[in-house]
N, C-alpha and C positions, 0 to 999 in steps of 0.2 A: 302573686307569682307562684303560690307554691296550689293554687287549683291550676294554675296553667302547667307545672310539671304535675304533678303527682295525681291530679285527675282525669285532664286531657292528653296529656303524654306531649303535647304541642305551647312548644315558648317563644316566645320575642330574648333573642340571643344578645341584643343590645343594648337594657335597659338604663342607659346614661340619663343623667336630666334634661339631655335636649328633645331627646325621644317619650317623652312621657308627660301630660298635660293634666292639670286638674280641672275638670269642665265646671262649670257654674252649678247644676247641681249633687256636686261634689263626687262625681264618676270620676273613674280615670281611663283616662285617653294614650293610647298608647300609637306612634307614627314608626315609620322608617321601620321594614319589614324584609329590609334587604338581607337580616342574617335572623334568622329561624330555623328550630333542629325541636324533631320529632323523636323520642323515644318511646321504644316498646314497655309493655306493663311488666315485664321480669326485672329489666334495668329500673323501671321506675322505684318497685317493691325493694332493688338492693340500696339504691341512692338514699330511700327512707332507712333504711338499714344501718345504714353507714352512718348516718346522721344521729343518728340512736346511740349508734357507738362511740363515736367522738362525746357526745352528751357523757356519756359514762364515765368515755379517761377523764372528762371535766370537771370529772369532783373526785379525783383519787389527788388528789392536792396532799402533797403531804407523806403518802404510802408509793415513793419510788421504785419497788421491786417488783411488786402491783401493778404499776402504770408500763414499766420495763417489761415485763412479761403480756400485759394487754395490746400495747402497741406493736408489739412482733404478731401476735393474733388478730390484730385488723390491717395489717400487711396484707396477712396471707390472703386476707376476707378480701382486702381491692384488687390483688391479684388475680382471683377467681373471677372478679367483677369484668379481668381484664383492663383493668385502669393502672 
């Protein structure tokens, strides 16, 4: 999934396990393409972004004022994302 975001910009929006097959030699098969969404490479580049930053406040375990001041700066950051 994450070549299909962050490389192709183009995903399968519904990846339940009824939608998803492992073929015999051990591809995967993906069906039901009724909900699919294309983003652009700036959203892509921020959604990696973001994803960087959650990683970050994930190890401030421990240094609360730290984490309190980070997570008001990745507000602003989804904001700007428009999220």
């Amino acid at each position: 999934f994450g070549v299909m975001v962050f490389e192709e910009g183009f995903f399968h929006a519904d990846p339940h396990p009824g939608n998803i097959f492992i073929r015999p030699d051990g591809s995967i098969a993906l069906i039901d393409f009724g909900q699919t969404k294309q983003i652009n490479f700036k959203f892509r580049k921020q959604v990696a972004e973001l994803m960087l930053r959650v990683s970050e406040y994930n190890q401030m375990l421990g240094e609360e004022e730290k984490a309190k001041l980070f997570l008001q700066s990745l507000g602003g950051f989804a904001k700007d994302m428009g999220v």
